[in-house]
C-alpha positions as CSV (number, residue, x, y, z in Angstrom):
1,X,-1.4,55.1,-11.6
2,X,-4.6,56.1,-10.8
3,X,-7.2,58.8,-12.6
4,X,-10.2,60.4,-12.4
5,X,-12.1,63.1,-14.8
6,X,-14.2,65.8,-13.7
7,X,-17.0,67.9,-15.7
8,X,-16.8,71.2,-13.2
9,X,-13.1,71.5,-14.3
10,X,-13.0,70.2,-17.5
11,X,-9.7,68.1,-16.5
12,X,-8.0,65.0,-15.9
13,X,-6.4,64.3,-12.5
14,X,-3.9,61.3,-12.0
15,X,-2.2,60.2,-9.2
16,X,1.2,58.7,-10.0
17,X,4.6,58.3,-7.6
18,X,2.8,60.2,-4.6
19,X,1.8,63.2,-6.7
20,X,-1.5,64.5,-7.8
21,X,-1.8,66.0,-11.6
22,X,-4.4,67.9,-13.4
23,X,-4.3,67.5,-17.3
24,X,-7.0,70.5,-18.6
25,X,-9.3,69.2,-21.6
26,X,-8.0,71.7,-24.7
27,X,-11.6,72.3,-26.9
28,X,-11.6,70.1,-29.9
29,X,-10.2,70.5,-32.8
30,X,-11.7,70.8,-37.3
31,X,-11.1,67.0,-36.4
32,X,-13.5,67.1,-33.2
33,X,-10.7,65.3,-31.6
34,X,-10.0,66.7,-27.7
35,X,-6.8,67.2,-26.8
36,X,-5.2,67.2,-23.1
37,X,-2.8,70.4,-21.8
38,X,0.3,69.5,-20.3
39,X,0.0,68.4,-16.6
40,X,0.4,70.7,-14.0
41,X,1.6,69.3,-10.5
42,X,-1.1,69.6,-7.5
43,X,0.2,68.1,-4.7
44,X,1.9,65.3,-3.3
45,X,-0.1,62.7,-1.6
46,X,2.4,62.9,1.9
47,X,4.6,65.6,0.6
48,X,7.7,64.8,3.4
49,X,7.8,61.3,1.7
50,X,9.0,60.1,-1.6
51,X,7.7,56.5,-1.9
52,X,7.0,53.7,-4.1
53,X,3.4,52.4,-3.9
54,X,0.1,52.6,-6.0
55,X,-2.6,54.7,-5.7
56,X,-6.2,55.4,-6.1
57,X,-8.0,58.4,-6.6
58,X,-11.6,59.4,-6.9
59,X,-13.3,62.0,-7.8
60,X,-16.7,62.9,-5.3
61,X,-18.0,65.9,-6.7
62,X,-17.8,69.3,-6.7
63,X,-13.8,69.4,-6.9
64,X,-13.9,66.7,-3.8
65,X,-11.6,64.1,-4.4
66,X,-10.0,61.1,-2.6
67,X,-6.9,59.4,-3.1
68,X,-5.4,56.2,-1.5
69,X,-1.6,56.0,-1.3
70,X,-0.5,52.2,-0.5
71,X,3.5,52.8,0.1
72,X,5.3,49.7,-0.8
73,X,8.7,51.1,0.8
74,X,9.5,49.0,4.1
75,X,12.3,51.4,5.3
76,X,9.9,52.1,8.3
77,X,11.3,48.8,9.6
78,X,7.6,47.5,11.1
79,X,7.5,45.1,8.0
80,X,4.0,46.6,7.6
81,X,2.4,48.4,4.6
82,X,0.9,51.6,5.4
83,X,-1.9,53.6,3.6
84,X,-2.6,57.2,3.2
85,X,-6.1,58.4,3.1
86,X,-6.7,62.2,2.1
87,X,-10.2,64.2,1.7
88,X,-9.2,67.5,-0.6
89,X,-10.7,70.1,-2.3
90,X,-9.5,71.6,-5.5
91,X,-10.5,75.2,-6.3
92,X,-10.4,76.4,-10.1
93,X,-6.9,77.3,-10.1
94,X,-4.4,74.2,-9.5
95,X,-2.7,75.2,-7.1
96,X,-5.2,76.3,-4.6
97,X,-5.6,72.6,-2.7
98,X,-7.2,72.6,0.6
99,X,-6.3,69.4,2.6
100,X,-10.0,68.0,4.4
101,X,-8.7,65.3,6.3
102,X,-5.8,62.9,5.6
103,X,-4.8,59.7,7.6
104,X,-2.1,57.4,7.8
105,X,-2.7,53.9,9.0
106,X,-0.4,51.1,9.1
107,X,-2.5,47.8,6.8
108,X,-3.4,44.7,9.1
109,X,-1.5,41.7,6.9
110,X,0.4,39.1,7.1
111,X,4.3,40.6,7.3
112,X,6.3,41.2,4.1
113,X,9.7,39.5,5.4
């Protein structure tokens, strides 16, 4: 699991089981105590896979962000890991992701056998 925090949208993304979530900062409460809406789905990382793996995800600026998506699911049958890299960019509603540039590459290691 893997999050980042943003000013610009007052939110809390986390990337967790190939999925990108935004949790929205409520305004504080008499207690000054900040409270988190419930999440609301983005986008998957590589939406035509469901995976194990682990992410990260970064946060560049002006609703950039950058996730790493290290699957841990062999099924290919190369006995590699592979990595997803995607550039997006997330406007002020949710749901309106623009994809900058992803990449899949497969990780230069020993094999997993």
């Amino acid at each position: 699991m893997a999050a980042a925090c943003t000013q610009e949208s007052n939110a809390i993304y986390m990337l967790w089981n190939n999925v990108v979530y935004e949790y929205k900062l409520a305004p504080a409460d008499e207690e000054r105590r900040l409270k988190l809406h419930l999440p609301a789905r983005i986008d998957s990382v590589c939406p035509f896979i469901v995976m194990q793996g682990d992410g990260f995800l970064a946060h560049l600026g002006s609703g950039l962000m950058c996730s790493v998506w290290i699957s841990l699911d062999l099924s290919c049958g190369c006995d590699h890991l592979h990595a997803f890299v995607t550039t997006f960019h997330i406007a002020p509603l949710p749901w309106d992701v623009k994809v900058l540039h992803s990449t899949f590459r497969r990780l230069d290691m020993l094999p997993m056998k």
